[in-house]
LUMLUM-302681 format. One record per residue (C-alpha): y, x negated, z negated; residue in three letters. Coordinates in steps of 0.5 Angstrom, whole numbers, padded with zeros to 4 digits, always signed. Example, Ala and Ser with C-alpha at 12.3 -4.5 7.8 and 13.67 -1.06 7.14 Angstrom:
BEGIN
-0009-0025-0016ALA/-0002-0027-0014SER/
END
This chain:
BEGIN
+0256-0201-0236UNK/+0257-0195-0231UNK/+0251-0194-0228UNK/+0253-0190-0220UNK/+0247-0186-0216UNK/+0247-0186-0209UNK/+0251-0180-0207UNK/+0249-0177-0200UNK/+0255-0182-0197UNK/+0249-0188-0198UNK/+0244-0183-0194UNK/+0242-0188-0188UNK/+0245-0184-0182UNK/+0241-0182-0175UNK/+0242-0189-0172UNK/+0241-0192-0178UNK/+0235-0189-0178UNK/+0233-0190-0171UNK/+0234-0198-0171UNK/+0230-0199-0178UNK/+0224-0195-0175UNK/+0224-0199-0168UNK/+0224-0205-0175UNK/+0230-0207-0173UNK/+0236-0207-0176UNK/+0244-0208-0177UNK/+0249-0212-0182UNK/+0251-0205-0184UNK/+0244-0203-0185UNK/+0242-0209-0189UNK/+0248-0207-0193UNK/+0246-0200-0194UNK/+0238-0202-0196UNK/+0241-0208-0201UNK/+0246-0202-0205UNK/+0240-0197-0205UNK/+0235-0202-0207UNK/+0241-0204-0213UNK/+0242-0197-0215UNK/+0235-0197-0216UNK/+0235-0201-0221UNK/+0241-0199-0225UNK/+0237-0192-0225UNK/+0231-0196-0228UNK/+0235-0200-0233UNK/+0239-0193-0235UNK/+0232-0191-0236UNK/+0230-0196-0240UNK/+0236-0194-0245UNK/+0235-0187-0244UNK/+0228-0188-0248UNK/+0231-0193-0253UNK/+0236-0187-0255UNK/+0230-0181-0255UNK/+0226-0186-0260UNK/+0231-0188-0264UNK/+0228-0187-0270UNK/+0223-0191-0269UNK/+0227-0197-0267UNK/+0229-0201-0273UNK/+0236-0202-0273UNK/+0237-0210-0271UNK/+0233-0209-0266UNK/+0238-0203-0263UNK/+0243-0208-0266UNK/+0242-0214-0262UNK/+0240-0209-0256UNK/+0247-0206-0256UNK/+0250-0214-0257UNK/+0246-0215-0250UNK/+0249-0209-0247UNK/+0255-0211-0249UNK/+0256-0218-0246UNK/+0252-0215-0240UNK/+0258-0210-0240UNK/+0263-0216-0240UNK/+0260-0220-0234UNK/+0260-0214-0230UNK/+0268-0213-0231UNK/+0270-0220-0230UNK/+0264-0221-0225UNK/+0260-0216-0222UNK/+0257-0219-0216UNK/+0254-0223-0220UNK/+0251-0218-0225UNK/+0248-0215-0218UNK/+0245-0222-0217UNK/+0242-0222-0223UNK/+0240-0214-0223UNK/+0238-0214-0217UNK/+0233-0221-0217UNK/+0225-0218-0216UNK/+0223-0221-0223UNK/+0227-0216-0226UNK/+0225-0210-0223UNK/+0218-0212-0224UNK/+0220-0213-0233UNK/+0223-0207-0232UNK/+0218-0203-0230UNK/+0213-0207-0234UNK/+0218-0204-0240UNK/+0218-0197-0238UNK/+0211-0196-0236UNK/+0209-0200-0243UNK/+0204-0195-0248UNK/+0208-0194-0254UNK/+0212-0189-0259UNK/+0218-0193-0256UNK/+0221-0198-0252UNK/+0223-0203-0259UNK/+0218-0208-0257UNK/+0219-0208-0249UNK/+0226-0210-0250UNK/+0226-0218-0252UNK/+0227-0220-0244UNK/+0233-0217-0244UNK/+0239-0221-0247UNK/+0237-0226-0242UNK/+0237-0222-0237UNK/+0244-0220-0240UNK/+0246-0229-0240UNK/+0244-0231-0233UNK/+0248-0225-0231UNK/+0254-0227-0236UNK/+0253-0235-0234UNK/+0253-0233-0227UNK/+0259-0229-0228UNK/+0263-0234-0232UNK/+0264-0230-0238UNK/+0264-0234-0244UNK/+0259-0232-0250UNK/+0255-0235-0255UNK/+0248-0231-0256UNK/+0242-0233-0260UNK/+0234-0232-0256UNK/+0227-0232-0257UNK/+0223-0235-0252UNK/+0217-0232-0250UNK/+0210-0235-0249UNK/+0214-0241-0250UNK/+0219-0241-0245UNK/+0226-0237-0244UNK/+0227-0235-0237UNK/+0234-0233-0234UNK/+0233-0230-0228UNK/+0234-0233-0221UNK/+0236-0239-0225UNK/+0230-0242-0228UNK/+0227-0243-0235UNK/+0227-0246-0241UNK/+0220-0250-0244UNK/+0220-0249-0252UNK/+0216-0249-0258UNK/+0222-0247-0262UNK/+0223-0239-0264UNK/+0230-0238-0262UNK/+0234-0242-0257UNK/+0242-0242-0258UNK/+0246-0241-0251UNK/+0253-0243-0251UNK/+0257-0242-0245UNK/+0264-0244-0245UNK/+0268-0245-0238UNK/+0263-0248-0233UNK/+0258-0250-0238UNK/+0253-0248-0241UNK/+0248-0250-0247UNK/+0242-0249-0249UNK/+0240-0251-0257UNK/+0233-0250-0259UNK/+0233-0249-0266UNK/+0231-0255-0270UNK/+0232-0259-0264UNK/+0237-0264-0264UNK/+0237-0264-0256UNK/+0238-0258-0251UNK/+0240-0257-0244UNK/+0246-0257-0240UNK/+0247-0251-0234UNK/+0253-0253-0230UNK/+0256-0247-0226UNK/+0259-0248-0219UNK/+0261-0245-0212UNK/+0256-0239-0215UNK/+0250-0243-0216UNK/+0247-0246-0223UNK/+0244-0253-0224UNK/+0240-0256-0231UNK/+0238-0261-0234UNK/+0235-0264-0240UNK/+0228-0262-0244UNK/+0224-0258-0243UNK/+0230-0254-0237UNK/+0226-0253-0230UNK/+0230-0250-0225UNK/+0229-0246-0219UNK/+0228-0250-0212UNK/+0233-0246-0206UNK/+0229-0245-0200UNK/+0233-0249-0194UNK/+0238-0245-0190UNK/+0237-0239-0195UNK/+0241-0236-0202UNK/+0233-0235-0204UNK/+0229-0238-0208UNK/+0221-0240-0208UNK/+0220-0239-0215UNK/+0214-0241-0218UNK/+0218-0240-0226UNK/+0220-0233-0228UNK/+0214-0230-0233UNK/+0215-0224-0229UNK/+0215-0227-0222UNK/+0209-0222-0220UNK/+0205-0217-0224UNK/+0201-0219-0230UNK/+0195-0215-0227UNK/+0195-0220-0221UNK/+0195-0219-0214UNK/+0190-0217-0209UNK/+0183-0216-0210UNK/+0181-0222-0214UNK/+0187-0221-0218UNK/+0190-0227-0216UNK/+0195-0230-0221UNK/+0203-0233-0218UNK/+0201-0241-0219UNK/+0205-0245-0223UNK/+0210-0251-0222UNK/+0205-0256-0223UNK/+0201-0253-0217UNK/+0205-0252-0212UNK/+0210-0258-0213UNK/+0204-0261-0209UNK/+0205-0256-0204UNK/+0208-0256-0198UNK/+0211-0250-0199UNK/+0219-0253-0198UNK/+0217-0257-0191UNK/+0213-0250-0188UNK/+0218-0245-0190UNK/+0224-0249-0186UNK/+0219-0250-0181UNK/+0217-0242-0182UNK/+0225-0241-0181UNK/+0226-0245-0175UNK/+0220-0241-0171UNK/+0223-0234-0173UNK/+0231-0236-0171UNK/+0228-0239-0164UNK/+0224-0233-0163UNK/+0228-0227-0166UNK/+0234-0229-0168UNK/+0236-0222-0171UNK/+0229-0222-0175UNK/+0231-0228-0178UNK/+0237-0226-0180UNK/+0234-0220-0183UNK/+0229-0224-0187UNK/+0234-0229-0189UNK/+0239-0223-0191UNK/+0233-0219-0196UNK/+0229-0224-0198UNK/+0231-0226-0205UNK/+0224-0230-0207UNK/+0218-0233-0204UNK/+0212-0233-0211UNK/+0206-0237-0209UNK/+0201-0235-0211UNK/+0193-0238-0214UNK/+0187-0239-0209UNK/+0183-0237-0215UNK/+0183-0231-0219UNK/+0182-0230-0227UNK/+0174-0229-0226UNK/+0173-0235-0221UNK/+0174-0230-0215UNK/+0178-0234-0210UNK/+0181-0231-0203UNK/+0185-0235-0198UNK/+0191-0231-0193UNK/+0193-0227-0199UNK/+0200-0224-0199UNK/+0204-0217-0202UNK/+0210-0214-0204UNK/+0211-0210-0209UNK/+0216-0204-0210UNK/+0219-0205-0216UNK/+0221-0212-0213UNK/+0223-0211-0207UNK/+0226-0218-0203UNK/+0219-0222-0207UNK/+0214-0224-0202UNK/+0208-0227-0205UNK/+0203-0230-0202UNK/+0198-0236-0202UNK/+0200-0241-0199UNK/+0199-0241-0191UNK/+0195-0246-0186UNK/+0202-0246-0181UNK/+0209-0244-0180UNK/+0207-0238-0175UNK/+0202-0236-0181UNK/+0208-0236-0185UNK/+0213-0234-0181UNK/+0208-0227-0180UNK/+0207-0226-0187UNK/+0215-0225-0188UNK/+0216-0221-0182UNK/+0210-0216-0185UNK/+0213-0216-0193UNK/+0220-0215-0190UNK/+0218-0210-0187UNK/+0214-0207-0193UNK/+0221-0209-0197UNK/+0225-0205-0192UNK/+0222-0198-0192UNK/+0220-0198-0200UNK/+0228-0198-0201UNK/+0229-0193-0196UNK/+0224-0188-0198UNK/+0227-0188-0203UNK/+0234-0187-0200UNK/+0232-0182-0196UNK/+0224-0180-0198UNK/+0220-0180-0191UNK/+0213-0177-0194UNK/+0210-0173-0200UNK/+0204-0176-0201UNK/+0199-0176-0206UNK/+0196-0182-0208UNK/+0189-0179-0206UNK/+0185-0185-0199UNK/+0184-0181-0194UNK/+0186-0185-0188UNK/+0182-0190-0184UNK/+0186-0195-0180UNK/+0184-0201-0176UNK/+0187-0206-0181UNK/+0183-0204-0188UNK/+0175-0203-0189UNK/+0177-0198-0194UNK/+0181-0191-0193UNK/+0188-0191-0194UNK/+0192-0185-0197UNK/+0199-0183-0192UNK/+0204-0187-0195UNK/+0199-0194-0194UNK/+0198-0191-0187UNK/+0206-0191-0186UNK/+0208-0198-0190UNK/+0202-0201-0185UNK/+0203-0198-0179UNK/+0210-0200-0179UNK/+0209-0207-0181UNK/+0204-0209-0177UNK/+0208-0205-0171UNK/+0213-0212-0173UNK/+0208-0217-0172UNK/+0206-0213-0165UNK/+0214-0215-0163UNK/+0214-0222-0167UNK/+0208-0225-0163UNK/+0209-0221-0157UNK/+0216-0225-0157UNK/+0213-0232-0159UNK/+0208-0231-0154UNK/+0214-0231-0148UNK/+0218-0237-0151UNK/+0218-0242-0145UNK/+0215-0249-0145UNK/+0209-0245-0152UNK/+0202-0249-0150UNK/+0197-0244-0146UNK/+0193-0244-0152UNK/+0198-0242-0157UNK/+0200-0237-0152UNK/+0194-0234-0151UNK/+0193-0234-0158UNK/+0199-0230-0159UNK/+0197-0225-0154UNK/+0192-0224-0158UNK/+0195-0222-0164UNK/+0200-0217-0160UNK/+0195-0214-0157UNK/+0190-0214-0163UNK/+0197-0211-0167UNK/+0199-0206-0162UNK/+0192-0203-0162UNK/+0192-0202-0168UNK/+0199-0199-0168UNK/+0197-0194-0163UNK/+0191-0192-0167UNK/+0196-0190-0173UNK/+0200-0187-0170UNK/+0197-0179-0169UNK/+0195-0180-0177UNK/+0202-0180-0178UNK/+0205-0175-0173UNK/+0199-0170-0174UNK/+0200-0170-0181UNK/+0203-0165-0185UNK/+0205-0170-0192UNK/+0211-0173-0187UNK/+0219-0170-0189UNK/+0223-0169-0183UNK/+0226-0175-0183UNK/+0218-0178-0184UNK/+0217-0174-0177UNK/+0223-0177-0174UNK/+0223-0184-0177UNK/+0215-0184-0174UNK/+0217-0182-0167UNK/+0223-0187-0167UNK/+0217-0193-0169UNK/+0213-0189-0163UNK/+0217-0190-0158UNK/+0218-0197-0159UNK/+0211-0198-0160UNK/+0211-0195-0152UNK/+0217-0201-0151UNK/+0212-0206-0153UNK/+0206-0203-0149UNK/+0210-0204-0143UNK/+0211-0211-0144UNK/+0205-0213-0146UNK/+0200-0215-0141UNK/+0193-0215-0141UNK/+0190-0212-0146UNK/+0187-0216-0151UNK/+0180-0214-0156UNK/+0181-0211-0163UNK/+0181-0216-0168UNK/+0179-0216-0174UNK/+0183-0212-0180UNK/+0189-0215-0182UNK/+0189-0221-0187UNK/+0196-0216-0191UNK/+0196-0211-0196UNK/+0200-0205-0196UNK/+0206-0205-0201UNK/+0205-0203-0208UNK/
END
């Protein structure tokens, strides 16, 4: 499998630049964030293989055997399919693997390696490439990345593919289940299979499956866990996100079709933590994943719709960091800001601040939609002015800085002057409300 970096053609040019720090974007620059955010991983994944080689004599020859079988097939797909491969590359969960892989304790990579034959089949199955290959499910479940997953007590499952069909035979069992491949979609059924629901005008999924869907240390002060099928089938997770996506298209067309255009999966998340911590308004995004946005559930589709305004912009500036690098900041807190009780370092000031500065506009724009009940439009109001202030307060801690690159300068100065377009428009100016419910990227 070739493995490309980006070249200098793949660095975001000067309007590229301007439009993204306004938080807005065009077709080209999703494009332009989506082929970075892939070159990330094909580094990660180059990575992951560079390791494996250092320790090679530390890799027991059948697990260096079945690892080269996977890379072969994945090979295969990518030849006779490669966006398919991309699709299946790029989905979060595998970033989170992988990073999960490389950063694992050990002498080498031979025990972190188990996930990536199915990674390999999905994106061979997506890719219509026949193959026949025998797994492990893990924990009792085989997960195929961006497609669902298979509950099994078995040790092994055999998957056969063939033309549109896929079987899925756990050792010992008579039965298995049947993936049916069309129009570039997957559908199961049979024991133990589980598929990923689609979220409605999307090509995302809200995926409450995949073992790797968010971190294994949780989410948040209290450690949330991502919350299972048999709790969110109850939810009205479905319902909220059409109503979410209907709020963001009527408000902000070119916002909606940027969310619809990143994100690739909505992971709800527990109300409890491992120690019996609860926490409400909970949402994150993780830098090893960009285009997962995991969240507990919200109270409305405005609250819903806010939350994927706020992730998407922390999903577009991780990637673009690491396009064309905007700080060198250590990891070291030192910055008060508005929307955290605790202090934050430079590059949780940046990520903030250009989310927040996003929900400023977003709830600037619904608060002018015609025929919106007083209330809701005072409400909105509220949380313009409340967001916009707190912009204003972070903004001199970024351009007073001496951790921001040239192009950090730039991007800051562009994400001031839009900050002073929406001062213009704003009204009345509202109190400072309390610190915002989202965390800053991790």
């Amino acid at each position: 499998m070739t493995v490309r970096h980006v070249d200098a053609n793949g660095v975001p040019a000067p309007a590229a630049l301007a439009r993204l720090a306004r938080t807005r974007s065009v077709p080209a620059d999703l494009d332009l964030l989506l082929r970075g955010l892939h070159s990330r991983r094909l580094i990660l994944l180059k990575s992951l293989l560079t390791g494996l080689d250092r320790s090679a004599h530390t890799v027991p020859a059948a697990v260096r055997a079945r690892f080269e079988e996977h890379w072969r097939l994945l090979e295969r797909a990518e030849e006779r399919n490669p966006a398919a491969v991309r699709e299946t590359l790029d989905y979060p969960a595998v970033g989170t693997w992988l990073a999960g892989a490389l950063a694992a304790p050990g002498p080498g990579p031979a025990c972190r390696l188990g996930h990536f034959g199915a990674v390999a089949a999905a994106a061979a199955l997506r890719a219509g490439t026949p193959f026949a290959l025998t797994l492990a499910p893990r924990s009792g479940l085989l997960a195929l990345p961006g497609i669902g997953v298979l509950a099994t007590s078995a040790p092994a499952v055999r998957l056969t593919v063939r033309a549109h069909t896929a079987h899925l035979r756990p050792e010992g069992r008579g039965a298995g289940a049947v993936l049916l491949r069309t129009g570039g979609r997957v559908h199961g059924t049979g024991p133990g299979w589980h598929g990923l629901r689609r979220l409605p005008g999307t090509t995302a999924f809200l995926d409450d499956l995949d073992p790797y869907r968010a971190p294994p240390e949780g989410v948040g002060r209290a450690a949330l866990p991502p919350a299972p099928r048999s709790a969110t089938g109850a939810e009205p997770w479905l319902r909220r996100w059409r109503s979410a996506l209907a709020l963001l298209r009527a408000t902000d067309p070119q916002r909606a079709a940027e969310t619809a255009a990143l994100l690739r999966c909505l992971v709800p998340l527990a109300r409890t933590g491992p120690y019996g911590q609860g926490a409400y308004g909970v949402s994150a995004t993780f830098r090893a994943a960009p285009g997962a946005v995991l969240a507990t559930l919200p109270d409305t589709p405005a609250e819903l719709a806010a939350v994927l305004v706020h992730e998407t912009q922390h999903s577009k500036l991780a990637v673009l960091h690491d396009l064309l690098p905007l700080h060198h900041a250590g990891p070291c807190a030192a910055y008060r800001v508005g929307w955290r009780t605790d202090p934050r370092p430079l590059a949780g000031v940046l990520q903030g601040t250009y989310a927040h500065l996003a929900l400023a506009d977003f709830w600037g724009r619904v608060a002018g939609r015609a025929g919106l009940p007083a209330g809701a439009r005072s409400a909105a109001r509220a949380r313009h002015d409340s967001y916009r202030r707190q912009v204003a307060e972070a903004l001199p801690i970024l351009l007073e800085s001496n951790e921001l690159t040239p192009a950090g300068v730039e991007f800051a100065n562009g994400m001031r002057a839009h900050h002073a377009g929406l001062g213009r428009t704003a009204g009345p100016a509202a109190a400072l409300g309390g610190p915002s419910p989202f965390g800053d990227v991790r």
